[in-house]
C-alpha positions in Angstrom: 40.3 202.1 97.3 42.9 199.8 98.5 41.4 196.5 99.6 44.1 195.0 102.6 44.5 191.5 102.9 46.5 189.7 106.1 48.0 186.8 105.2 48.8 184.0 108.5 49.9 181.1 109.3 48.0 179.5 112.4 47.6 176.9 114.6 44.3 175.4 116.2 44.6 177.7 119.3 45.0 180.5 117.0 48.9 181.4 118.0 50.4 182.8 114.9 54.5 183.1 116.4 57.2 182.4 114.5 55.9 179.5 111.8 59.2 179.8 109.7 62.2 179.1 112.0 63.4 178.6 115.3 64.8 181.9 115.9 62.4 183.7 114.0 60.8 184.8 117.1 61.9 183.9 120.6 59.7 186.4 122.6 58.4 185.1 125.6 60.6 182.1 125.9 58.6 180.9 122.7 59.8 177.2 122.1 58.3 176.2 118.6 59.8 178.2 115.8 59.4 177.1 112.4 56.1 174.5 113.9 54.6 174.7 110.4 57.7 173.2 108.1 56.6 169.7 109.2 53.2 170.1 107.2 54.8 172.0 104.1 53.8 170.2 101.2 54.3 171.2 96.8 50.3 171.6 97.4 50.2 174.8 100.2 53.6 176.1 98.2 51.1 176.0 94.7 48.1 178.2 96.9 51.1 180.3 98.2 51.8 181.2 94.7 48.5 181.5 93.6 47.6 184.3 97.0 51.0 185.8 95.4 50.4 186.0 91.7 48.1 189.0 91.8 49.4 192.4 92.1 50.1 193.7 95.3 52.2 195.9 97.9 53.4 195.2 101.1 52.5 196.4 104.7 54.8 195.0 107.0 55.5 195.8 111.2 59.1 196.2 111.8 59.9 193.1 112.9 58.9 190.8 109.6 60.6 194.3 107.4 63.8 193.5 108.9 63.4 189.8 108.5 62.3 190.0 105.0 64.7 192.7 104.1 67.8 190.4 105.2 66.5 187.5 103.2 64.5 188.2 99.9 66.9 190.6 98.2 69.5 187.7 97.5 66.8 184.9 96.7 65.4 183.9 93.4 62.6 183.0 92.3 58.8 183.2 91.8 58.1 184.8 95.3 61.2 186.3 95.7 60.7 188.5 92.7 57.3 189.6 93.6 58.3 190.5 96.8 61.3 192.7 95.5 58.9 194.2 93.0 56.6 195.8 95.9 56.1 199.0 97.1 57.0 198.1 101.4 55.5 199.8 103.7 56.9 199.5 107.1 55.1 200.8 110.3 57.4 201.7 113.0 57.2 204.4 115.7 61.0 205.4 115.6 63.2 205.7 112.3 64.5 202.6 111.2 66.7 201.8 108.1 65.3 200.6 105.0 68.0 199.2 102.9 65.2 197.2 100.9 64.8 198.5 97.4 61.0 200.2 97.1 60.6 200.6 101.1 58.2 203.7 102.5 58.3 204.4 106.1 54.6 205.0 107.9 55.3 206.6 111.3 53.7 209.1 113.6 49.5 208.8 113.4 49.6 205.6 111.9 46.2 204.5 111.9 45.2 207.9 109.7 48.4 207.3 107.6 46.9 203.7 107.0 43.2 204.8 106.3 44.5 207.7 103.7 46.9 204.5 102.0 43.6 202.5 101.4 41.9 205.3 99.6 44.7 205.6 97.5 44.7 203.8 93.5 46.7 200.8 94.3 47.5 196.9 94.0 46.0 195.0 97.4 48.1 195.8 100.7 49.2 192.2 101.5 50.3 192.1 105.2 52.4 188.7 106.1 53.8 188.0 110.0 53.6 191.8 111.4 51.8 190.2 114.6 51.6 193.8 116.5 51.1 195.3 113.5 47.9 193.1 112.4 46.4 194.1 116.3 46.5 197.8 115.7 44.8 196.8 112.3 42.0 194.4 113.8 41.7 197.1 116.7 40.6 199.8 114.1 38.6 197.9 111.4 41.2 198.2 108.5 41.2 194.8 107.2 39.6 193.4 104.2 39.9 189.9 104.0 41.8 187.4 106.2 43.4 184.5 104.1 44.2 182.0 106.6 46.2 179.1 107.2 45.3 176.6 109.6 47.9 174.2 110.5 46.3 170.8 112.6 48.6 171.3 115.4 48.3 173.4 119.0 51.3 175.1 120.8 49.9 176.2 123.9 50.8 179.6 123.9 52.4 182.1 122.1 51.6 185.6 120.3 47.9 184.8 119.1 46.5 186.3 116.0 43.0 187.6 117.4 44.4 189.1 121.0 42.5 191.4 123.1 41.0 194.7 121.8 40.0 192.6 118.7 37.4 195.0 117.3 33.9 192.9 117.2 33.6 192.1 113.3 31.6 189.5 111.1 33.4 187.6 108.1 31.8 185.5 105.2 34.0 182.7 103.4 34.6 183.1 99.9 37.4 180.5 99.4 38.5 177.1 101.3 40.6 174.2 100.3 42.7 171.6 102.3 45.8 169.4 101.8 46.7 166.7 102.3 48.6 167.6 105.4 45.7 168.9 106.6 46.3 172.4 106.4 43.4 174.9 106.0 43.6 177.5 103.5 40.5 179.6 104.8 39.3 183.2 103.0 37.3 185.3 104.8 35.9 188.9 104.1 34.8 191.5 106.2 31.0 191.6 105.9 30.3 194.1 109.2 30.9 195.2 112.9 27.7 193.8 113.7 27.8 190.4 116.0 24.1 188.8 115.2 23.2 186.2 118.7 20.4 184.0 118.8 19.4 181.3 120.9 18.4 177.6 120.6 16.1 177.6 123.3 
């Protein structure tokens, strides 16, 4: 069993669009591309490489594929060789290319095709941007963990990383650190669907 892990970047009102650059993403007239450079420090790029020094595979929408795919095969480097190294595999309705080296297309019912990849012997499924990807995962309980990164700023609006059709879900913490720019690095693993409620009164 494959365990899947997303990986995010978000800010305090949860909107996960375009951290890396300002033309990363400019749907909806989204103004704040590349908002979490500003709080990059060498302590978040160390817990980067640490999330990235186990094995793992790729699940990526089409979108971040084709970002990715235009970038990391003519970098160097730690991340860069870990990344070429993977197995991608890219969700996408239609047929797309994939020039990357070690790219898998998963079309057609793509919620089974992602439940029979998780049975499957395998390195973790690390998913990274893929915002319309990660809803149809949330919406049908296939993630694991969520390793989060919580950047101390808010945007206002954008493409958020819990939208609606979230499937109802409780999480435990198994790992949190913070640095000195105040960024988050939050773990969390799915413990069940069930939402306990209470009351103070």
């Amino acid at each position: 069993m494959r365990k899947l892990v997303v990986l995010t970047f978000i800010s305090l009102d949860g909107v996960m669009q375009a951290p890396g650059g300002p033309d990363e993403d400019l749907d909806g007239g989204f103004q704040y591309g590349g908002w979490t450079v500003p709080y990059w420090d060498e302590f978040s790029g160390e817990m980067m490489s640490q999330q990235m020094s186990m094995p793992f595979d790729l699940l990526l929408g089409r979108k971040t594929y084709e970002i990715f795919a235009s970038y990391w095969p003519r970098q160097e480097g730690e991340i860069a060789e870990v990344f070429n190294k993977a197995t991608k595999y890219v969700v996408s309705h239609n047929q797309i290319p994939l020039p990357w080296e070690k790219s898998v297309l998963i079309d057609g019912d793509v919620v089974e095709k992602l439940r029979e990849l998780k049975k499957q012997d395998g390195p973790m499924l690390q998913v990274h941007g893929s915002g319309n990807l990660i809803q149809t995962l949330l919406q049908n309980d296939l993630v694991d963990e969520l390793w989060l990164k919580i950047f101390p700023v808010n945007l206002g609006g954008g493409k958020r990383l819990f939208a609606d059709g979230t499937m109802p879900a409780t999480f435990e913490m198994i790992e949190t650190k913070v640095s000195p720019k105040g960024v988050i690095f939050a773990n969390y693993r799915r413990v069940t669907n069930e939402v306990k409620t209470g009351s103070f009164q």
